[in-house]
ZALUM-386385 format. One record per residue (C-alpha): residue in three letters; x, y, z. Coordinates in steps of 0.05 Angstrom, whole numbers, padded with zeros to 5 digits, always signed. Layout:
<sites>
AlaXYZ ...
</sites>
This chain:
<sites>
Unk+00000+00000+00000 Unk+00033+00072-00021 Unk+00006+00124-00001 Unk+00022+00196-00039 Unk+00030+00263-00003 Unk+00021+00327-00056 Unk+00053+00387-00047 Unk-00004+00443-00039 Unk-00006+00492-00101 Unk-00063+00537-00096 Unk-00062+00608-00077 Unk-00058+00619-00008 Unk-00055+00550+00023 Unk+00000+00537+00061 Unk-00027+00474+00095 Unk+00001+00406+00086 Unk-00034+00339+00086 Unk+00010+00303+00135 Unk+00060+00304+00199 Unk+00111+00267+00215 Unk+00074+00243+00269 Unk+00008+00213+00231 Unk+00072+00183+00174 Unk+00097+00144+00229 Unk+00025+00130+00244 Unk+00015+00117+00169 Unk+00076+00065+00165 Unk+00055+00024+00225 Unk-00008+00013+00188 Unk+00035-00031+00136 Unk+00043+00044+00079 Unk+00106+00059+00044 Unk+00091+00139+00047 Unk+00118+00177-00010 Unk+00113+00254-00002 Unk+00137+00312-00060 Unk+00196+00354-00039 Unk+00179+00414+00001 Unk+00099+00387+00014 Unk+00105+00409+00099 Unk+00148+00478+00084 Unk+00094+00527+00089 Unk+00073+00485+00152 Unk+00139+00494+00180 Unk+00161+00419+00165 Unk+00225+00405+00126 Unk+00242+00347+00086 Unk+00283+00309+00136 Unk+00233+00316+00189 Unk+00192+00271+00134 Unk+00250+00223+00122 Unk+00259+00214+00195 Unk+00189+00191+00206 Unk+00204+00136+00148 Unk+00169+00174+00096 Unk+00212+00173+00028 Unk+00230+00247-00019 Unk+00208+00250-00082 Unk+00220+00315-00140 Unk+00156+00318-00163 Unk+00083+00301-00152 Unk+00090+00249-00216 Unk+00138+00218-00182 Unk+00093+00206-00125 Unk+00032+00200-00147 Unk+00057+00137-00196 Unk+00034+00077-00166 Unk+00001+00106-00108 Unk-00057+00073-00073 Unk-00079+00126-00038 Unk-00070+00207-00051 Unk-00073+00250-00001 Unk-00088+00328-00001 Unk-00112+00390+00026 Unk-00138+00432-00027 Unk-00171+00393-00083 Unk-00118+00378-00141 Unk-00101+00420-00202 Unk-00123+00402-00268 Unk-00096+00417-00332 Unk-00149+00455-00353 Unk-00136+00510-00302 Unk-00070+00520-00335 Unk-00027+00490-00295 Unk-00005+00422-00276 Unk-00047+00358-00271 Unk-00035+00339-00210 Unk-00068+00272-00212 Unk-00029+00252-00276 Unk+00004+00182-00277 Unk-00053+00169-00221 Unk-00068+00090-00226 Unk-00141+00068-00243 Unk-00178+00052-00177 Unk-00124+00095-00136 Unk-00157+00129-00069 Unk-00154+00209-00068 Unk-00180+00245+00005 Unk-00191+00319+00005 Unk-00230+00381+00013 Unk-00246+00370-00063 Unk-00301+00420-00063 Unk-00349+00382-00097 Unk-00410+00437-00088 Unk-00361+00496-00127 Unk-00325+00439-00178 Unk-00369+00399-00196 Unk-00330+00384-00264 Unk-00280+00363-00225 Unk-00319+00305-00202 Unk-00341+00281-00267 Unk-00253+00286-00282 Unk-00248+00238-00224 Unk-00293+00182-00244 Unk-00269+00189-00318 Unk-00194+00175-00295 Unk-00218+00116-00252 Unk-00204+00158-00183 Unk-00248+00137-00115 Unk-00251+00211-00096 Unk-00271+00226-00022 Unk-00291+00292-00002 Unk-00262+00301+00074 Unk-00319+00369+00073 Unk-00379+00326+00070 Unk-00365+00278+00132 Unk-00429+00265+00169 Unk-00441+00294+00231 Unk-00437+00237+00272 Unk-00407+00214+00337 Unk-00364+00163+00304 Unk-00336+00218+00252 Unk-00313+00269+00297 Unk-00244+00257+00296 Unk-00244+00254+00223 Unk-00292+00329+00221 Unk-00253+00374+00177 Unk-00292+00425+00175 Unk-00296+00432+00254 Unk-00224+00429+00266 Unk-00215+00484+00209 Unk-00263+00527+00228 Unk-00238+00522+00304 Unk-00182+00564+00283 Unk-00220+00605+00237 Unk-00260+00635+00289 Unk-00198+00645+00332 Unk-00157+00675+00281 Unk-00216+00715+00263 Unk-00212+00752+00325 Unk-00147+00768+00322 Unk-00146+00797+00258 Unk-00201+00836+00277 Unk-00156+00872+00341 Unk-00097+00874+00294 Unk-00136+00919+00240 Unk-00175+00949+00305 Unk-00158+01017+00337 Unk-00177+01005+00401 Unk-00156+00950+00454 Unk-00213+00899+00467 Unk-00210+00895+00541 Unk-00231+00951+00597 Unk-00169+00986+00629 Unk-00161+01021+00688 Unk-00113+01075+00682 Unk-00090+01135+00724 Unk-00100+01181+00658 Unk-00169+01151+00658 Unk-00214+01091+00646 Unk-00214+01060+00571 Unk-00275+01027+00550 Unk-00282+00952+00521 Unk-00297+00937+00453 Unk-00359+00907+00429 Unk-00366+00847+00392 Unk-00412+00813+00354 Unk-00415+00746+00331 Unk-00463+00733+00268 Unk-00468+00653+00267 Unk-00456+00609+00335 Unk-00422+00545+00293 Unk-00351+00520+00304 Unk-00320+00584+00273 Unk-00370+00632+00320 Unk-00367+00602+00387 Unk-00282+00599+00381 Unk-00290+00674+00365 Unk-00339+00683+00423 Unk-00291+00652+00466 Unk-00226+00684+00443 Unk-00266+00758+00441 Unk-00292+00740+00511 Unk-00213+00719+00532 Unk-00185+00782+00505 Unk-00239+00822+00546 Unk-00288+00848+00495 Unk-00368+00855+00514 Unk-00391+00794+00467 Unk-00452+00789+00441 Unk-00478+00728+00385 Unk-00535+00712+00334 Unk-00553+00645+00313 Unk-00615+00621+00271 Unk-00602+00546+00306 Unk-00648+00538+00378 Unk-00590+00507+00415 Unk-00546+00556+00396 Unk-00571+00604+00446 Unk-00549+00556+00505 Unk-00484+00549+00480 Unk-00474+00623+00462 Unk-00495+00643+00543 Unk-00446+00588+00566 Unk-00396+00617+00543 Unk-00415+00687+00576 Unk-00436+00731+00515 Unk-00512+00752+00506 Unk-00547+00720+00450 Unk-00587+00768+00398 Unk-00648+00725+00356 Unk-00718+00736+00338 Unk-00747+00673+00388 Unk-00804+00653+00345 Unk-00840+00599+00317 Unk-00801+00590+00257 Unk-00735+00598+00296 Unk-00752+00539+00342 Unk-00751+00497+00281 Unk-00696+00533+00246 Unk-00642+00469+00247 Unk-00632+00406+00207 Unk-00631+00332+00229 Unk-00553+00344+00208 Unk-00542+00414+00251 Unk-00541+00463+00198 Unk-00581+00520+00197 Unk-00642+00519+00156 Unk-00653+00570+00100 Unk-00706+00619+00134 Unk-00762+00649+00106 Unk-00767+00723+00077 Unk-00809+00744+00132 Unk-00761+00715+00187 Unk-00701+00749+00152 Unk-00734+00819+00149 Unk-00749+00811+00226 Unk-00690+00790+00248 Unk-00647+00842+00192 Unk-00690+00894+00241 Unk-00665+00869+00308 Unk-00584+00863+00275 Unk-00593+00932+00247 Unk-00604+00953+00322 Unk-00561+00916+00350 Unk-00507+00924+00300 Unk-00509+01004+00307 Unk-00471+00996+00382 Unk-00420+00944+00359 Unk-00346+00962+00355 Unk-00327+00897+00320 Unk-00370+00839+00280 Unk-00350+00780+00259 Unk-00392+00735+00203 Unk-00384+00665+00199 Unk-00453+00629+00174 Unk-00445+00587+00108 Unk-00492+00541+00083 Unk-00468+00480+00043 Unk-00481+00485-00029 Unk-00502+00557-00031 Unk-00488+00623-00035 Unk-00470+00648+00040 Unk-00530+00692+00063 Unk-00533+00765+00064 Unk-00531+00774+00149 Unk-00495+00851+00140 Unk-00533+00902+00091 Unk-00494+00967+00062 Unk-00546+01003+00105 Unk-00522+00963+00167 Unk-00436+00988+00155 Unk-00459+01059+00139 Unk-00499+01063+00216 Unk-00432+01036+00250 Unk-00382+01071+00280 Unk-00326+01108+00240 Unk-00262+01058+00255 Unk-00309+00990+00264 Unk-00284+00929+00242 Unk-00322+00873+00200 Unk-00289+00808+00196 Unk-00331+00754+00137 Unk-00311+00685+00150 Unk-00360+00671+00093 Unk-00323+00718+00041 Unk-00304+00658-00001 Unk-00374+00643-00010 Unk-00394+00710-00034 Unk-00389+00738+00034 Unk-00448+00751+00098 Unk-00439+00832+00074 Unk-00445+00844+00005 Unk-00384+00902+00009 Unk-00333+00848+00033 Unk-00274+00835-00019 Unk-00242+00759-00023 Unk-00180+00765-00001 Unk-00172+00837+00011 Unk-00182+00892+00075 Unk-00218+00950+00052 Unk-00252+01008+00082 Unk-00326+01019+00063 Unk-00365+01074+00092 Unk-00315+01088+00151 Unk-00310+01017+00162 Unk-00262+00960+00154 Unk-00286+00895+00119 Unk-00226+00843+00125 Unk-00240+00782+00081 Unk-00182+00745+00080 Unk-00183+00683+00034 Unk-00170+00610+00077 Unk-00165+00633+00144 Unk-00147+00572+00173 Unk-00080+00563+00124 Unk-00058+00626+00156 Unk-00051+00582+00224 Unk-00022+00531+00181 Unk+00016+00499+00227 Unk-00031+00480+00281 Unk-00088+00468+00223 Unk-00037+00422+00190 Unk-00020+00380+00250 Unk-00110+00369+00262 Unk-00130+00364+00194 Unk-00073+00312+00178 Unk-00100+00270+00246 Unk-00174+00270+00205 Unk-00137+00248+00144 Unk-00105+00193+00186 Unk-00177+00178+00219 Unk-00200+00159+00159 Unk-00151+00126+00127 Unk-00150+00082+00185 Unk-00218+00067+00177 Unk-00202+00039+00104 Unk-00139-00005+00122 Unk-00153-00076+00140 Unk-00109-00082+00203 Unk-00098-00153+00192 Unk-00075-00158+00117 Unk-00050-00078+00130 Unk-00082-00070+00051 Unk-00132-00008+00029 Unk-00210-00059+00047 Unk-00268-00001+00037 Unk-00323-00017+00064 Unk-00367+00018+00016 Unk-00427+00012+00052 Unk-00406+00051+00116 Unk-00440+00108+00129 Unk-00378+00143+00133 Unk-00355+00132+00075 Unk-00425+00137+00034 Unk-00429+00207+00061 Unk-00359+00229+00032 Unk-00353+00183-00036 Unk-00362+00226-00100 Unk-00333+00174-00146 Unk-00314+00097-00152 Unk-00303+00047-00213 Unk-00314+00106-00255 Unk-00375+00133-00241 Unk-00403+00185-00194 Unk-00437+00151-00131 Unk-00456+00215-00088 Unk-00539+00222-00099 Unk-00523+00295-00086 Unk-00477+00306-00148 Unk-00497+00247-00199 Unk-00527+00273-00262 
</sites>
């Protein structure tokens, strides 16, 4: 069994699919691990640091994808079509690729997948589950989304977040607002409410509000009817009606006017993300506020956000840097390589130590796009 780790080559990902650590891990599961020269250097690991853990160098992704039984990545892989190199040429028919492959925003990609005779897995659609936590990509990325949101909000802020008491006099603390109380929004509850900020949050889920108060910030919602059944079987948030949006828009726009600092975070899967920040909303804030989109990727919760740009709109700045959690890419390296290892685990047959799907576990039925050339996922077939 060989398994292939790809140097990362899109813009602004700097994360790596593998540690030493989960190599070593990898080896003792019966893997020859083959990773392409300078794959961990953005994460701050260098070559030998592979080679130590038993891993073996190799030039170029050709070289390791050849053979491989399994390929490994963050970011789904390049195609020639987008001008670049085809990063899944020389892949073997029936050859294993795990990432966040994006199926929702590439769906050509998928149909490139089954047509080279790739099992894709997409690591972003892993069912919400007890028994798939540890393999969650999305939660352990978003953890440090929402924690590195909040500190680029007090690095483009200028004001300190906490109160001070000072013989030249008192100064006040910042306000924050949290629009969306998943992952992302309760670590940036909990890293405003460290750094001493006055935290309020707004969530369209019920049990959201419980977990918002824990945490000591207020929670801002319109607590109707429709809101008590505003949450799917899977925990997303439901898409709400006109009539609930216009309400709750009211109660933000209030709200919003006293904030100091906002940070948006709600994406749904599939869509566009949803509008939670009007124009109107920025030009009532305060002259030197700070707007931080987690969902800028996705078109952004304020329609005056710019992917991967800070700009100042109305008095206001919007920062909507592109893959937050790449700019931690160390620590998001080290969890979402222990998913990646999760999962792989849960596809290696300990006693014959050889790549035994099991295609009918629920785990893997949630995140297979493709297999024996054709596309398996009900939600993308054609």
């Amino acid at each position: 069994m060989k398994i292939a780790i790809l140097k990362e080559r899109r813009a602004d990902e700097k994360r790596c699919a593998a540690t030493p650590d989960t190599v070593k891990k990898y080896i003792s599961l019966g893997a020859e691990v083959c990773i392409e020269s300078g794959a961990g250097e953005s994460a701050a690991i260098a070559d030998p640091a592979f080679t130590a853990a038993g891993a073996t160098i190799v030039p170029e992704a050709a070289a390791a994808v050849a053979d491989a039984d399994l390929i490994l990545k963050v970011q789904r892989p390049l195609t020639a079509e987008e001008g670049g190199l085809d990063e899944l040429a020389g892949a073997k028919s029936g050859a294993l690729l795990a990432a966040i492959l994006n199926p929702h925003g590439a769906k050509d990609s998928i149909a490139g997948y089954a047509a080279k005779g790739v099992s894709a897995f997409a690591m972003e659609l892993m069912p919400r589950i007890t028994r798939a936590q540890a393999m969650d990509v999305l939660s352990s990325q978003s953890n440090l989304a929402g924690y590195k949101a909040v500190l680029d909000a007090a690095a483009e802020f200028g004001r300190a977040f906490p109160m001070m008491m000072t013989a030249a006099g008192t100064v006040a603390p910042a306000r924050v607002l949290v629009m969306g109380a998943g992952v992302a929004g309760l670590q940036a509850i909990a890293t405003a409410r460290r750094l001493g900020a006055i935290v309020s949050a707004t969530d369209v889920r019920p049990a959201a509000k419980e977990q918002v108060e824990s945490l000591g910030a207020s929670f801002v919602a319109v607590e109707d009817e429709e809101f008590k059944q505003a949450e799917t079987a899977g925990g997303y948030a439901k898409e709400m009606s006109d009539a609930y949006k216009a309400k709750q828009a009211a109660l933000i726009a209030e709200t919003i006017k006293k904030q100091d600092v906002v940070i948006t975070t709600a994406l749904i899967p599939g869509r566009k993300a949803p509008v939670l920040v009007s124009e109107e909303m920025v030009k009532s804030m305060k002259l030197g506020s700070v707007i931080v989109d987690l969902a800028v990727e996705q078109g952004g919760n304020c329609p005056l956000s710019e992917a991967g740009k800070v700009v100042v709109k109305h008095g206001v700045k919007l920062v909507g840097h592109n893959n937050v959690p790449s700019r931690l890419a160390v620590d998001a390296t080290a969890l979402y390589a222990r998913n990646l290892l999760n999962f792989v685990t849960l596809l290696v047959d300990k006693e014959s130590k050889a790549l035994k799907v099991n295609w009918e576990d629920e785990i893997v039925k949630g995140v297979a796009l493709t297999r024996d050339g054709q596309i398996i996922h009900p939600a993308f077939k054609a």
